[in-house]
C-alpha positions as CSV (number, residue, x, y, z in Angstrom):
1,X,0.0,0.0,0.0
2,X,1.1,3.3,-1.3
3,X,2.0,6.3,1.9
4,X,2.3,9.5,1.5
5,X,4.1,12.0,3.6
6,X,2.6,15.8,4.3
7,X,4.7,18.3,5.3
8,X,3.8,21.0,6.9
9,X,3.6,24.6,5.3
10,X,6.7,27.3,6.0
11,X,6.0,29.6,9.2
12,X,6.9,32.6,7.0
13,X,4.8,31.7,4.0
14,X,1.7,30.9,6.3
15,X,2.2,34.0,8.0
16,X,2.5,36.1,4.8
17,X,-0.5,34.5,3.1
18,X,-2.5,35.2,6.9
19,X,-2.1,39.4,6.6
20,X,-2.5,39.5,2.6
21,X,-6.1,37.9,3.0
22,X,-7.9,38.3,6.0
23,X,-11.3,37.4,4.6
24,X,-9.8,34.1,3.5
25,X,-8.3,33.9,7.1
26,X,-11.8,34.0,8.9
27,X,-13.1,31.8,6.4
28,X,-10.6,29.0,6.9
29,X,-11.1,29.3,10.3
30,X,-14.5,28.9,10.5
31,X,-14.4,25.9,8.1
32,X,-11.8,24.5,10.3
33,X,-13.9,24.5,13.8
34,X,-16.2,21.7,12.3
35,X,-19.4,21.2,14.3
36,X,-19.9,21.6,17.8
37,X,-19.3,18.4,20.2
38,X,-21.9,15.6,19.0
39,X,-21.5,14.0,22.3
40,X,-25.0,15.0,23.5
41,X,-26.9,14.2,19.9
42,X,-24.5,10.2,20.4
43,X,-25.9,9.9,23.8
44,X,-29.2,10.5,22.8
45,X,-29.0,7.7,20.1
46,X,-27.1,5.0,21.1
47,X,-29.4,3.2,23.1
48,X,-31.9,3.2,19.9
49,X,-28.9,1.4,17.8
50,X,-28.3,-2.4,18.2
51,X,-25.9,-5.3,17.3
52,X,-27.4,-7.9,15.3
53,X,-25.7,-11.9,15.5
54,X,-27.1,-14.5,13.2
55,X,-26.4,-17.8,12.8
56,X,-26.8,-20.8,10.3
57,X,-26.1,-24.1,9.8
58,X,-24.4,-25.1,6.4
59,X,-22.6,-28.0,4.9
60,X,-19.1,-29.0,6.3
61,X,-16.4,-29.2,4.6
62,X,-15.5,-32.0,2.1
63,X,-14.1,-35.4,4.1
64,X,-10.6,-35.3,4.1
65,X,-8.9,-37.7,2.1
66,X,-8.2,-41.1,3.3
67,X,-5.2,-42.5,2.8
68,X,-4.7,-45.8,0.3
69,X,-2.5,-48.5,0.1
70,X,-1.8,-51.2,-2.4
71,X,-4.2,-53.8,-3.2
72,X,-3.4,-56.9,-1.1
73,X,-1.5,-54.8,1.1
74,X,-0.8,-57.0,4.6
75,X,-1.5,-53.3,6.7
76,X,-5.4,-53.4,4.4
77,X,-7.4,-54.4,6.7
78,X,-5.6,-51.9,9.7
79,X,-6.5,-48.7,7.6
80,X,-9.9,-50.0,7.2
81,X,-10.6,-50.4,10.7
82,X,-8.5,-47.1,10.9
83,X,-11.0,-45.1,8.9
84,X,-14.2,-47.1,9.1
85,X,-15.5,-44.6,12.1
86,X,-13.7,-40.9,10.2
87,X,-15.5,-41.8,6.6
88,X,-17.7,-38.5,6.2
89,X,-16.7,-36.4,9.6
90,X,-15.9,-33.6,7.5
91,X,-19.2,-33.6,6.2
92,X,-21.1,-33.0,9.4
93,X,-23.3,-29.5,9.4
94,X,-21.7,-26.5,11.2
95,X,-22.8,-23.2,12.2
96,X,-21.6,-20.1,10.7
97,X,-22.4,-16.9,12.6
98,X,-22.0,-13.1,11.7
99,X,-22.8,-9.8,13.2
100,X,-24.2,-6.8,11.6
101,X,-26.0,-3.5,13.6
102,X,-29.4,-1.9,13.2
103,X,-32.1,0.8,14.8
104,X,-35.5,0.3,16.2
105,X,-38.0,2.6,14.6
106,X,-41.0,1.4,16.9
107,X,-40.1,1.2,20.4
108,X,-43.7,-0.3,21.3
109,X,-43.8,-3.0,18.9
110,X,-40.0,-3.8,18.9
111,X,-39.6,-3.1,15.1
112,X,-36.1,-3.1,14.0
113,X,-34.3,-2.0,10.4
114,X,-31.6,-3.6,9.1
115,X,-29.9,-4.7,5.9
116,X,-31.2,-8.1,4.2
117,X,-27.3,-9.2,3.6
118,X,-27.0,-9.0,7.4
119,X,-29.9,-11.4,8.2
120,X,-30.2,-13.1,4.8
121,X,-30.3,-17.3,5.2
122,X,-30.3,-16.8,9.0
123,X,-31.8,-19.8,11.0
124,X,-31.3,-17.5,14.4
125,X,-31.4,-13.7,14.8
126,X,-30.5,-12.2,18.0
127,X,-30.8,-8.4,18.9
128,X,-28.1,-7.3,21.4
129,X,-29.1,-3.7,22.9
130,X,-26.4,-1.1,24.2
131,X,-27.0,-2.4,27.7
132,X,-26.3,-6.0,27.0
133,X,-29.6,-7.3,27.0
134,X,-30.2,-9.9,24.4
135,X,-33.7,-10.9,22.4
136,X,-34.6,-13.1,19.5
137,X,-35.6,-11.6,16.7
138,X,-38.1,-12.5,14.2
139,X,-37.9,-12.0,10.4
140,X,-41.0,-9.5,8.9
141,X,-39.8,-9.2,5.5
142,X,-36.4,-8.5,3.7
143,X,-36.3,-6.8,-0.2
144,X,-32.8,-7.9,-1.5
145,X,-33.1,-5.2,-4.0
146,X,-32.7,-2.3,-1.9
147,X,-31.2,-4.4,0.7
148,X,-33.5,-3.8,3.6
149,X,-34.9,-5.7,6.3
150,X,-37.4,-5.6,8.9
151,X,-37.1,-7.3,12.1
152,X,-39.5,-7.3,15.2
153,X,-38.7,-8.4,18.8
154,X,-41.0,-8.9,21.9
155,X,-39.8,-5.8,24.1
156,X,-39.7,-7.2,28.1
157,X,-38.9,-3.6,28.9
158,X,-38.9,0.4,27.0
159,X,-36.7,0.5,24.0
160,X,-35.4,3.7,22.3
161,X,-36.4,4.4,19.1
162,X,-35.4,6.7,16.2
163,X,-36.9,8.9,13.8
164,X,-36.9,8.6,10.3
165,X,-35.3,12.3,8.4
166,X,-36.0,13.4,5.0
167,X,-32.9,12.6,3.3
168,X,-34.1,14.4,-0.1
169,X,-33.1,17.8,1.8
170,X,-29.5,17.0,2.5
171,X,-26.6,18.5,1.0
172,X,-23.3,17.5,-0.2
173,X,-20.9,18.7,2.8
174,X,-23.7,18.5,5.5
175,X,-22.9,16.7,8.4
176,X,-23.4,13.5,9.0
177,X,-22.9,11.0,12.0
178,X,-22.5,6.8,11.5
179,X,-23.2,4.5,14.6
180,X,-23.1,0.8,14.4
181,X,-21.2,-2.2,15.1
182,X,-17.8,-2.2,13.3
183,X,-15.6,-5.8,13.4
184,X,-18.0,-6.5,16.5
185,X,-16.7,-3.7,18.7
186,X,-20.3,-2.9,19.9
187,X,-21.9,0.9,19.7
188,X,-19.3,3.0,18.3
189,X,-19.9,6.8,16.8
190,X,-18.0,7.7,13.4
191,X,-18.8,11.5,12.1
192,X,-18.4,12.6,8.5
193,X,-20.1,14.5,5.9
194,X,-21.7,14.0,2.8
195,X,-19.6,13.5,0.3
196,X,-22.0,13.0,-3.2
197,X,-25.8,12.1,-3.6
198,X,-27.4,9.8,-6.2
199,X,-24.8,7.2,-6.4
200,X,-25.0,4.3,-8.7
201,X,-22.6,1.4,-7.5
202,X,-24.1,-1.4,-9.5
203,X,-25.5,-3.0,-6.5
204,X,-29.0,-3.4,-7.5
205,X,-31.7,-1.9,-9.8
206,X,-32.3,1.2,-7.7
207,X,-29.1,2.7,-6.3
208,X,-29.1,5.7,-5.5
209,X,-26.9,5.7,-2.4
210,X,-25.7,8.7,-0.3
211,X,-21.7,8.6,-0.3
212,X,-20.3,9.5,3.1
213,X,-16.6,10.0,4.9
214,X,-17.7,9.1,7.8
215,X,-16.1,6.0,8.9
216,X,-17.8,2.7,8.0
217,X,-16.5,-1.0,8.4
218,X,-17.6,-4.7,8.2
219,X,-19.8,-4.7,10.9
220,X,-21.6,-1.2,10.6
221,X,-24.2,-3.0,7.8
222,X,-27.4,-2.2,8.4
223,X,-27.0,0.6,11.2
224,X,-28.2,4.5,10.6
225,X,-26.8,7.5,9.2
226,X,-28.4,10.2,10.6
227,X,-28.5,14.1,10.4
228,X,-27.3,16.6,13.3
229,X,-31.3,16.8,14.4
230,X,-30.6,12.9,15.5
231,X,-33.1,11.8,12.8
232,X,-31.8,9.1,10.2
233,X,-31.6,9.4,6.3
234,X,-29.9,6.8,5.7
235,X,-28.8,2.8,6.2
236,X,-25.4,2.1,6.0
237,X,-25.0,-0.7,3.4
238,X,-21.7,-0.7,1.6
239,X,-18.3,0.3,1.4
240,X,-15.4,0.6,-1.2
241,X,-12.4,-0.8,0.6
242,X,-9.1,-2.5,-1.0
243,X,-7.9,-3.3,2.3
244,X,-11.1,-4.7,4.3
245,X,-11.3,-1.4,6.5
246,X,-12.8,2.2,5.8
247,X,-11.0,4.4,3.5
248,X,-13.7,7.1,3.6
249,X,-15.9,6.0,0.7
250,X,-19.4,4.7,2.3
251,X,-22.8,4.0,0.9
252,X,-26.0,4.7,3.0
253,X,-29.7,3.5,1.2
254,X,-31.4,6.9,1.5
255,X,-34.9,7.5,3.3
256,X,-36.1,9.0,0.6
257,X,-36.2,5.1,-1.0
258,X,-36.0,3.4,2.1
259,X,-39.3,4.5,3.9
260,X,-41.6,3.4,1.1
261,X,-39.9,-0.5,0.8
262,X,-39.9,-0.7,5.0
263,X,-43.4,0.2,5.2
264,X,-44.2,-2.3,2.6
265,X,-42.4,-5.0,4.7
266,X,-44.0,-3.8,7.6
267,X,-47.6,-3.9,6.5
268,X,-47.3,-6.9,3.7
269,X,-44.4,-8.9,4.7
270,X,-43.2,-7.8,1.2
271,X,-42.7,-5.0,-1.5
272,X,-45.5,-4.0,-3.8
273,X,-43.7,-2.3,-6.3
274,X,-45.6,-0.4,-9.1
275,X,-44.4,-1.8,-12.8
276,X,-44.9,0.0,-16.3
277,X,-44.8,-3.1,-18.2
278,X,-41.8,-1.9,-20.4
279,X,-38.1,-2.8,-21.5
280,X,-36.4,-0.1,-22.0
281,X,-32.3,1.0,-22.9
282,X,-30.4,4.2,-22.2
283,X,-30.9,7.2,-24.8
284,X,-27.3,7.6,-26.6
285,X,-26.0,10.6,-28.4
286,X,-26.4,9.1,-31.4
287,X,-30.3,7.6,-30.6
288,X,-31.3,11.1,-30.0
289,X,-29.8,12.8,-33.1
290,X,-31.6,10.1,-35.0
291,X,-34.9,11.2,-33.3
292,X,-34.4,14.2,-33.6
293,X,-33.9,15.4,-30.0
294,X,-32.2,18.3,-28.7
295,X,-30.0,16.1,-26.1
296,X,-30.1,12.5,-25.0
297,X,-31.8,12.2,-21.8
298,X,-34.6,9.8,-20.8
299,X,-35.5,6.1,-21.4
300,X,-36.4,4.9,-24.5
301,X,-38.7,1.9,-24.8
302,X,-37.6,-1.2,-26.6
303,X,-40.1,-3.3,-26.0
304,X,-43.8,-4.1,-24.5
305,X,-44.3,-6.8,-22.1
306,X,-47.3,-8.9,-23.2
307,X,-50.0,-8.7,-21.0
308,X,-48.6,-5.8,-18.8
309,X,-50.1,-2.9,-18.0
310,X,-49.2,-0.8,-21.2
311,X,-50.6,-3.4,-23.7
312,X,-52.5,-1.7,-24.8
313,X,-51.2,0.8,-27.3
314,X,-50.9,3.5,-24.3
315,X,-46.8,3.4,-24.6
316,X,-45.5,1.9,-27.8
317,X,-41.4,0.7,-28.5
318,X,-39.5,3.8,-29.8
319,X,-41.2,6.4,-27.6
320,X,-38.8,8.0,-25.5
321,X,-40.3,8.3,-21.6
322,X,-39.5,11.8,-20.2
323,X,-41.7,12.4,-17.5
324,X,-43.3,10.3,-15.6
325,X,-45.9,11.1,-12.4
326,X,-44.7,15.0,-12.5
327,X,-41.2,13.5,-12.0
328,X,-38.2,13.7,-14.9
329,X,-36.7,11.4,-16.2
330,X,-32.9,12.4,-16.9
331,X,-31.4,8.5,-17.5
332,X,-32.4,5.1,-18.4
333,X,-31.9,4.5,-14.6
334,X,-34.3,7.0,-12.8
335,X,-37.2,5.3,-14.5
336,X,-37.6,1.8,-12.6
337,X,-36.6,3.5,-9.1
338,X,-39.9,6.3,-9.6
339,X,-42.1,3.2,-10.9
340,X,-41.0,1.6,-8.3
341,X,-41.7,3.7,-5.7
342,X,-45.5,4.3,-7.3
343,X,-48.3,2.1,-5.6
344,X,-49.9,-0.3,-7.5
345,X,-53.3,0.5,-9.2
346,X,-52.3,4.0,-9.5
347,X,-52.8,6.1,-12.8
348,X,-50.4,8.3,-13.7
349,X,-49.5,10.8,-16.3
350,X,-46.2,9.4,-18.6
351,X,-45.0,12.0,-21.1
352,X,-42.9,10.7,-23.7
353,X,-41.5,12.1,-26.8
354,X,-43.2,9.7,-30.0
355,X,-42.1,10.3,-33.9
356,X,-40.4,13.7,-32.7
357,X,-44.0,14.9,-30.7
358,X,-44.2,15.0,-27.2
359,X,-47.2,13.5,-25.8
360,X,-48.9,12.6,-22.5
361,X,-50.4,9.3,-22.0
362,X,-52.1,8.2,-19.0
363,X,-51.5,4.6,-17.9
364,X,-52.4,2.8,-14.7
365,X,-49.7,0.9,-12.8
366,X,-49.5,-3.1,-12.4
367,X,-47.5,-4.8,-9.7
368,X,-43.6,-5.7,-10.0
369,X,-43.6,-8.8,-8.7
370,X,-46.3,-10.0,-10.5
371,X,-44.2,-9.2,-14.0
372,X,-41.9,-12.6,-13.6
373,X,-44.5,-14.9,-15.0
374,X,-45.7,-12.5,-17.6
375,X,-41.8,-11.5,-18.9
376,X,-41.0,-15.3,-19.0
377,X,-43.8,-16.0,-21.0
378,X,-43.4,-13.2,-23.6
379,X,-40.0,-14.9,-24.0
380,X,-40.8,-18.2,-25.4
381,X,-37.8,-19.8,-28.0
382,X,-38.5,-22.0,-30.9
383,X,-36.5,-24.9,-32.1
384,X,-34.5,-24.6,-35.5
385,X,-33.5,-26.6,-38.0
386,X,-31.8,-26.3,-41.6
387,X,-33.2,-24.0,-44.5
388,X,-34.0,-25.9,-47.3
389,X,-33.1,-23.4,-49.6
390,X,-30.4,-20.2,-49.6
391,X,-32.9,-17.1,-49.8
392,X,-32.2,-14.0,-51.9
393,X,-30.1,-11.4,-50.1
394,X,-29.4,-7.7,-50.7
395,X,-26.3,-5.6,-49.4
396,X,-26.9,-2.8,-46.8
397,X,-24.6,-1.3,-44.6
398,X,-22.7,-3.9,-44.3
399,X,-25.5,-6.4,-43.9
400,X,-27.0,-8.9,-46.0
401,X,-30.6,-9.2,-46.0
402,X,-33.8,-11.4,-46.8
403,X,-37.5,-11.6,-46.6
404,X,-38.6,-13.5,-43.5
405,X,-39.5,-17.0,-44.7
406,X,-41.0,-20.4,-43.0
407,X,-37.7,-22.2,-44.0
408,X,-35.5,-18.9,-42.8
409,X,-37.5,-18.7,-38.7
410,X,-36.7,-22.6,-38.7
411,X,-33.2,-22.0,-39.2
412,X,-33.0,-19.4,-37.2
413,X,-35.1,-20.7,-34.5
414,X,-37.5,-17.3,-34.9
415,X,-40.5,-16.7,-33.5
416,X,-43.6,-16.6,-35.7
417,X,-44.8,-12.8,-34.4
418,X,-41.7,-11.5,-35.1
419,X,-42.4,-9.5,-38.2
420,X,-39.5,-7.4,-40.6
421,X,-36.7,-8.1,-42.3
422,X,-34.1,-10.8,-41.3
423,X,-30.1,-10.4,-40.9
424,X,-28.6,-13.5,-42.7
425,X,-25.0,-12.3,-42.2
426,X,-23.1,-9.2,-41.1
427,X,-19.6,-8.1,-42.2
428,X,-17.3,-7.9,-39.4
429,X,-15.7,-4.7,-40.4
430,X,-18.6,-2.8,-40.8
431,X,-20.6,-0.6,-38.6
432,X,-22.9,-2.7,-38.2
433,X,-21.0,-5.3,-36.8
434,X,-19.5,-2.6,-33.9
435,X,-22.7,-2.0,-32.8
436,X,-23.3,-6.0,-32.5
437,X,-25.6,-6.8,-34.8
438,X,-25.8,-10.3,-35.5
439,X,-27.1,-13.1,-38.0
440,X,-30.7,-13.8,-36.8
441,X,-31.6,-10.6,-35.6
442,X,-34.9,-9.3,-37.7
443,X,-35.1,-5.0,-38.9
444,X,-38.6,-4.3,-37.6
445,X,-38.3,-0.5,-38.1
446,X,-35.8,2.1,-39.8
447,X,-36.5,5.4,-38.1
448,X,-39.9,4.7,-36.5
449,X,-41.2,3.7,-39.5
450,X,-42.3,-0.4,-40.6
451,X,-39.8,-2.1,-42.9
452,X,-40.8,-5.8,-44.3
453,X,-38.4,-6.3,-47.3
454,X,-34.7,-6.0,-48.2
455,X,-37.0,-2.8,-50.8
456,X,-37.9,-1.3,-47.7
457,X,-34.6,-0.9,-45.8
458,X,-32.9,0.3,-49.1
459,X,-35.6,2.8,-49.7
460,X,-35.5,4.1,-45.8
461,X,-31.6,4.1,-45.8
462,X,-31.4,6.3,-49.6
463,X,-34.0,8.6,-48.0
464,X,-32.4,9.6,-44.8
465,X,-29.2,10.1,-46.6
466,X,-31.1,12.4,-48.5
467,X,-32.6,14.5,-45.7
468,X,-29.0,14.6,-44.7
469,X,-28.8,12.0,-41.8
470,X,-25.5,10.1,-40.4
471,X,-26.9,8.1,-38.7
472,X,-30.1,5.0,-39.2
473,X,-32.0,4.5,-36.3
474,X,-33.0,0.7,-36.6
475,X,-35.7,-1.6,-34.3
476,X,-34.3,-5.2,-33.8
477,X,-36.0,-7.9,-32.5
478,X,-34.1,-11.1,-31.4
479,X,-35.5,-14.6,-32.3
480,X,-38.2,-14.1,-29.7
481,X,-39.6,-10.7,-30.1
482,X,-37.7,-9.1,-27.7
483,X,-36.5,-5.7,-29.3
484,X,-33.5,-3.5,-29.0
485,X,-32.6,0.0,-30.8
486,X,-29.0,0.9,-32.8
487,X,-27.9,3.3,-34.2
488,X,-25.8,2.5,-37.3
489,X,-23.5,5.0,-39.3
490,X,-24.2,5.3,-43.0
491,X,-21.2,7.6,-44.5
């Protein structure tokens, strides 16, 4: 590991920069002070955060290996006896146990946060308050995709509890204050500030984690982060750390998205997540030159789940979602967090920008984790088997084409809704190819607009060179419907 040595600043220097710029004096100095003592707010708190052990039984390890000797060995039958009794030790169940921290949030009916990774494949969960006391816990319901749990004990005297803070109102380089259970150590107060909001750390579909300094380590999962009123807006989750311990990079699950998921676990045992129905891809550069959009931004539909809520022609593949409840949509990624966080059964207004028009449609919201059944079945594969005859190609940007054929689906093992033009080979130095268009992939649309012959993408291609366009915008399906947008350079 790298160190680095500070040293400290000349006397001389210091001093001179001190009486050329008083303002930038006071100003350092103020920064400097840092907040007042927190050892009142701590005090207040500590009793409200807890230490959570779990335990598990799993598999042993494999049997060790037993030794072998020669057939008709004279010491044979001595390592048999030897090993008769040791055959499958190894293999005996063991338990495993771990320690994470969390808060109670309902003092009267023992309800206690958490993060799912800390309790997740438990067989026991115990609850160790700052006073030693133990109690077993029960599981209410966990959501591994924001990582939250919620656990409840049977309180056998007053708990403390903590409030939940609006985290949405916090500010990069407020101050912030961590308490948990770090390597097992028991209650221990970290202070830090915010250091970045909305961060996406490939965790799960919904990040949007607060970034903090303050110190968190293995251990501290699942504990709060709260704000100098003592209220929390945040669970401390995850960390970035080469070495194991803090390094100043930690990741708290904001209120903002954690109060609607605990509620649901509180109330159902489970999330009810609101679900548009829709597969959607990030809006490129290049995707929004094509449709003609001022700057890319928002989430551009690729395809329509059968049977979901927008089948019904209210949101169509190729519209670009914007808006949606009141609430933009900058990035592919803010749209499932804001569906998400939408009740089920609700309608709501989505604007979204269709053939270069912006529109409002108004659509009514199904249920997320009803959408499983509904996706797997819209994604149903069909055996191939060899054409029976080579079909007629034509040349386009680096692509051969054909008409869509019984023989042609066989071989490619295409779905009989799929509807355009089929792919029968790309060139591997072309454009097309970079953007990873394959054999077997089927040109639905050229620019929003129906192609169903080799004609029609020639035509569409000659005509947007025409109006002066780079790039082809181009609807693929794969072999079972499911549909992707590209963007393919035509100089």
């Amino acid at each position: 590991m790298r160190k680095f040595r500070f040293r400290p600043v000349g006397v001389a220097f210091a001093a001179a920069m001190l009486m050329a710029s008083p303002a930038i004096t006071q100003t350092r100095a103020e920064t400097q002070q840092g907040p007042a003592s927190v050892a009142d707010l701590a005090e207040g708190l500590l009793d409200a955060v807890v230490n959570i052990s779990t335990s598990q039984s799993v598999g042993g390890a494999v049997a060790p290996p037993r030794m072998q000797v020669p057939d008709g060995s004279p010491f044979q039958d001595f390592f048999d006896e030897f090993f008769k009794d040791r055959d499958g030790e190894g293999l005996r169940n063991r338990k495993v146990s771990s320690l994470g921290s969390g808060f109670v949030i309902d003092a009267k009916e023992g309800v206690i946060v958490t993060n799912n990774h800390v309790i997740d494949g438990a067989d026991d969960i115990e609850v160790i308050f700052a006073d030693g006391s133990k109690l077993k816990a029960e599981l209410v319901g966990a959501d591994p995709k924001t990582d939250l749990a919620v656990l409840k004990v049977e309180p056998v005297k007053p708990l403390t509890e903590v409030p939940f803070g609006d985290s949405d109102e916090m500010r990069i380089g407020d101050w912030v204050m961590a308490i948990g259970n770090p390597f097992g150590l028991g209650g221990t107060v970290t202070v830090g500030i915010i250091s970045a909001r909305g961060r996406d750390i490939n965790s799960g579909p919904y990040d949007n984690f607060i970034q903090t300094d303050a110190a968190i380590n293995r251990g501290n999962s699942g504990g709060p982060l709260f704000n100098m009123n003592g209220e929390v807006i945040g669970i401390n989750t995850a960390i970035i750390s080469p070495s194991g311990g803090s390094i100043g990079i930690g990741f708290a699950v904001p209120t903002e998205l954690a109060v609607n998921v605990i509620n649901q676990l509180k109330e159902f045992g489970e999330t009810r997540r609101g679900w548009l129905g829709v597969r959607i891809q990030p809006v490129t550069d290049e995707i929004a030159e094509s449709l003609g959009m001022d700057k890319a931004m928002g989430a551009l539909v690729a395809g329509v789940i059968r049977g979901g809520p927008v089948d019904d022609g209210s949101i169509e593949p190729g519209d670009v979602i914007i808006r949606f409840d009141g609430k933009d949509v900058d990035t592919m990624r803010d749209l499932p967090r804001v569906v998400a966080e939408s009740p089920v059964g609700k309608a709501v207004d989505v604007t979204v920008i269709r053939k270069g028009e912006e529109q409002t449609v108004k659509v009514t919201l199904g249920r997320l984790e009803d959408s499983d059944q509904l996706a797997s079945a819209d994604d149903v594969d069909e055996p191939g088997s060899d054409l029976a005859q080579t079909p007629k190609t034509v040349a386009v940007l680096g692509m051969s084409l054909a008409e869509l054929t019984a023989d042609s689906r066989r071989e490619f093992g295409i779905s009989d809704e799929v509807e355009g033009v089929l792919i029968v080979a790309v060139d591997p130095d072309s454009a097309a190819a970079d953007k990873r268009i394959e054999a077997g992939d089927v040109i639905v649309e050229i620019a929003q607009e129906e192609v169903l012959t080799p004609a029609d993408v020639e035509s569409r291609i000659a005509a947007l060179k025409q109006d002066g366009r780079r790039n082809a915008l181009l609807m693929l399906s794969g072999k079972t419907g499911e549909l992707r947008f590209v963007t393919v350079r035509m100089d």
